[in-house]
C-alpha positions as CSV (number, residue, x, y, z in Angstrom):
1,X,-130.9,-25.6,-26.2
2,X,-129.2,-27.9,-23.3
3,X,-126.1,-29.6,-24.0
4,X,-126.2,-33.6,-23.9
5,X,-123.3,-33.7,-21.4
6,X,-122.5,-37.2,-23.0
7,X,-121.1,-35.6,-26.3
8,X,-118.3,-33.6,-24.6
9,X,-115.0,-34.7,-23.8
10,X,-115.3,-37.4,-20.9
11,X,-113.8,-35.5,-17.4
12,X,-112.7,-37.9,-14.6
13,X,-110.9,-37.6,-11.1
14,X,-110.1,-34.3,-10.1
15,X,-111.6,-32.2,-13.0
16,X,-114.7,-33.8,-12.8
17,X,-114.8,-33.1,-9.1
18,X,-113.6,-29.5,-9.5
19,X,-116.5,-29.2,-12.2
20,X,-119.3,-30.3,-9.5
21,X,-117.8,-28.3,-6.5
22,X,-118.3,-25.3,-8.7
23,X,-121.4,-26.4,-9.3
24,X,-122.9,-27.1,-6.4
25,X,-121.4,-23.7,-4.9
26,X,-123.0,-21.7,-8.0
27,X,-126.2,-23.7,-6.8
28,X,-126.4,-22.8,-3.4
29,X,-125.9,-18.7,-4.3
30,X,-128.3,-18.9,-6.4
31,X,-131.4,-21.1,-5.1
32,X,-129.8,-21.5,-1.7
33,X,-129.6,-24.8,0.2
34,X,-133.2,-25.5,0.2
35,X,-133.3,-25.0,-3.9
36,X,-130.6,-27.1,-4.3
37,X,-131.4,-30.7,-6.4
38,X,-128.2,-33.2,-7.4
39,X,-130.6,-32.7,-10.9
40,X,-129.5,-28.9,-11.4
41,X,-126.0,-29.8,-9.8
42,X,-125.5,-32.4,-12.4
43,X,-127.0,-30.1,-15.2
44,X,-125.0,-27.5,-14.3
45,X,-121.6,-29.3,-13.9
46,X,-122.7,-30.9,-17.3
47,X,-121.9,-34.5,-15.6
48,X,-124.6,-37.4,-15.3
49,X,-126.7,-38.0,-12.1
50,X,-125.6,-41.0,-11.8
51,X,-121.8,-39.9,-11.7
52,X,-122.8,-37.7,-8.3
53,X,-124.8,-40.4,-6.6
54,X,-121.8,-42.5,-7.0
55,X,-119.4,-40.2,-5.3
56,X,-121.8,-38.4,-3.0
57,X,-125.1,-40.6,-1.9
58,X,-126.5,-37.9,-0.3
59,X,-127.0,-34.3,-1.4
60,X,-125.5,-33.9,2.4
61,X,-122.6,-35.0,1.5
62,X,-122.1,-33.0,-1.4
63,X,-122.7,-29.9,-0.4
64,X,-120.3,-30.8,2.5
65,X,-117.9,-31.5,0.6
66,X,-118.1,-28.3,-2.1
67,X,-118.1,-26.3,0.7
68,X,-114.7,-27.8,2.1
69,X,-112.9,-27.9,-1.1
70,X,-113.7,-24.2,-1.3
71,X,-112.5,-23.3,2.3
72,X,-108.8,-22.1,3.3
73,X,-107.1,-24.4,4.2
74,X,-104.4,-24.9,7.0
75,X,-101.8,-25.3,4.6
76,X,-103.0,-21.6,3.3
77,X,-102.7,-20.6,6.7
78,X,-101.4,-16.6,7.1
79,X,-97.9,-16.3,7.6
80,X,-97.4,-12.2,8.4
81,X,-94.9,-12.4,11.3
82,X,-96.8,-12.0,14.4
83,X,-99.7,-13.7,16.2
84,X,-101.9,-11.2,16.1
85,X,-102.0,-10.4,12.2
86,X,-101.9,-13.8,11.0
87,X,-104.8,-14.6,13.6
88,X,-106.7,-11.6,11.8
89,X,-106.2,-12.8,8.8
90,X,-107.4,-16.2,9.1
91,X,-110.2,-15.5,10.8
92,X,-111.5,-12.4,8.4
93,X,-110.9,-15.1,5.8
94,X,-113.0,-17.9,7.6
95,X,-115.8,-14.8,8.2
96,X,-115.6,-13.9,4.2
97,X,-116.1,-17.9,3.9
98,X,-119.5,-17.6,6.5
99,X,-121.1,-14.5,4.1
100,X,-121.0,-16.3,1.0
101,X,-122.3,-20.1,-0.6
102,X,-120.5,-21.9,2.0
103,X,-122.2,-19.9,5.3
104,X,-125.6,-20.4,3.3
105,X,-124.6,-24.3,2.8
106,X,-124.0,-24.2,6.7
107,X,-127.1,-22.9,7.9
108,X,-129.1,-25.5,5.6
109,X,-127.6,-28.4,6.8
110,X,-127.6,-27.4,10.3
111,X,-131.5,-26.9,9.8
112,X,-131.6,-30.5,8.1
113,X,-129.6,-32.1,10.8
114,X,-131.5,-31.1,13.4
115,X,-135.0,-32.7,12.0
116,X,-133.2,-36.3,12.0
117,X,-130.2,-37.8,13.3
118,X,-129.1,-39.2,9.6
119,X,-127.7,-36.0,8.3
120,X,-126.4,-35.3,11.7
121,X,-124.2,-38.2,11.6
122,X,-123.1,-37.4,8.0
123,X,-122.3,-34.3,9.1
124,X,-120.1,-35.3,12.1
125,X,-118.3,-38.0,9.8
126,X,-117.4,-35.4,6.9
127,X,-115.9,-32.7,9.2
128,X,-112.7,-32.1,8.8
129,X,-112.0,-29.6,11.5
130,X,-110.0,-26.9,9.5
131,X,-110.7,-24.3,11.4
132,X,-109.1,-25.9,14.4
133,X,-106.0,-27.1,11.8
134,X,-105.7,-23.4,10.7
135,X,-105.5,-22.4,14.2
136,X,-102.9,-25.4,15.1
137,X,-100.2,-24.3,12.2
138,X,-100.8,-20.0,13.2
139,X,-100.4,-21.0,17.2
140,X,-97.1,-23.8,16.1
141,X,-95.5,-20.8,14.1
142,X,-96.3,-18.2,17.2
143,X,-94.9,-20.7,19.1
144,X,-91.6,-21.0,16.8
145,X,-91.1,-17.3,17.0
146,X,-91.0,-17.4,21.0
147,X,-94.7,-15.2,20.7
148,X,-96.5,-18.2,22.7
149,X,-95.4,-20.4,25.2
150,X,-96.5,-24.3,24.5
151,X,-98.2,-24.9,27.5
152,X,-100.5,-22.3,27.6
153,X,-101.3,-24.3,23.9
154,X,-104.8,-25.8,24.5
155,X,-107.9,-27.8,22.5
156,X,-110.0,-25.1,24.0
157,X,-108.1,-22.1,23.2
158,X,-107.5,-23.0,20.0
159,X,-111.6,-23.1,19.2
160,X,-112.6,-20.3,20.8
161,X,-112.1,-17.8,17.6
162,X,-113.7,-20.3,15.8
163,X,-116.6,-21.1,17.9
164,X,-116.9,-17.6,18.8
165,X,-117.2,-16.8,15.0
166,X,-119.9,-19.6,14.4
167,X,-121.6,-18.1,17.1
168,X,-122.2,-14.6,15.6
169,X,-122.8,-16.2,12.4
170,X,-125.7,-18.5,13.7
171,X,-127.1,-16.4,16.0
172,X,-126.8,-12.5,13.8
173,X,-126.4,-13.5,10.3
174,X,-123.4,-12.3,7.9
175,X,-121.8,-10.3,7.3
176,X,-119.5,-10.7,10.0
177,X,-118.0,-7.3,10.7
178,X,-114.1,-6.6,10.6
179,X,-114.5,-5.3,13.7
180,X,-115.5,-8.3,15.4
181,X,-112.8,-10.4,14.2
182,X,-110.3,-7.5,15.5
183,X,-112.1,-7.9,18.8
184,X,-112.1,-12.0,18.7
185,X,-108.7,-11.7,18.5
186,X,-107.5,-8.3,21.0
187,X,-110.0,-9.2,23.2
188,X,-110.0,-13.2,23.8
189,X,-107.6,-15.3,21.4
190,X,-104.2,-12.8,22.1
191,X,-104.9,-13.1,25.9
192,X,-105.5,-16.6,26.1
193,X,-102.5,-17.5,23.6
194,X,-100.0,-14.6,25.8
195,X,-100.9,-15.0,29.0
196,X,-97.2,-14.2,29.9
């Protein structure tokens, strides 16, 4: 028997967008990007269709938007002491991100912004660039602690973990191997961030 969502206690704001986030990321495990429908998303987070359409006109921009709200976020950003670690960490967490519903989300609007320049847009408009803010507050603490000096600070070496992770993921699939994070960072991000 489906519960008429309409006969439960009304959720608005924040709960209601918590509900559909977890939604939309139970979704995409389980039928993947191509499976996914705002129907079963709405079902699921027991809200009305028309609720999601209002927030999110595309399924796009939902499944963007689940997939950031699930993310770390800068403000989560490692704090162990030293450069190295906390670059470790963050990374290993952004590669644990890539092997689950959010790496699957990735790869299926990637494939649906490359048929048509729509999604692309909506894409480029809804990125946040955390990766790059994650890398910002670990490099400004490094920085503090006398680990990095400021100018050898720059947009490019701050995106190479990142885009180096993407890479593998696009290119060989999850799940991204501790060891190539280690090697991300021993082998490029320490040496471009300490080149004193």
């Amino acid at each position: 028997m489906v519960t008429d969502h309409r006969k439960l206690p009304r959720r608005r704001g924040e709960a209601l967008n918590a509900a559909i986030y977890e939604a939309t990321l139970d979704e995409l495990a389980e039928v993947g990007y191509a499976g996914l429908t705002m129907e079963r998303v709405a079902e699921r987070a027991r809200a009305s269709k028309a609720s999601l359409y209002r927030r999110w006109p595309s399924r796009i921009e939902l499944v963007m938007e689940a997939v950031y709200s699930a993310l770390p976020t800068p403000e989560s950003s490692p704090d162990t002491g030293n450069l190295r670690d906390d670059l470790v960490a963050m990374l290993g967490r952004t590669a644990q991100a890539l092997s689950g519903p959010a790496g699957e989300a990735m790869r299926g609007l990637l494939g649906e912004a490359l048929r048509s320049e729509s999604p692309l847009n909506a894409m480029r408009r809804s990125s946040q660039g955390a990766g790059r803010k994650m890398m910002e507050e670990v490099v400004r603490r490094a920085v503090e602690r006398g680990e990095v000096d400021p100018g050898d600070v720059t947009p490019r070496r701050l995106d190479a973990g990142q885009a180096l992770l993407r890479q593998y993921f696009l290119f060989q699939g999850t799940p991204i191997p501790d060891s190539l994070v280690v090697e991300i960072v021993d082998e490029v991000l320490v040496p471009l961030l300490k080149r004193g």
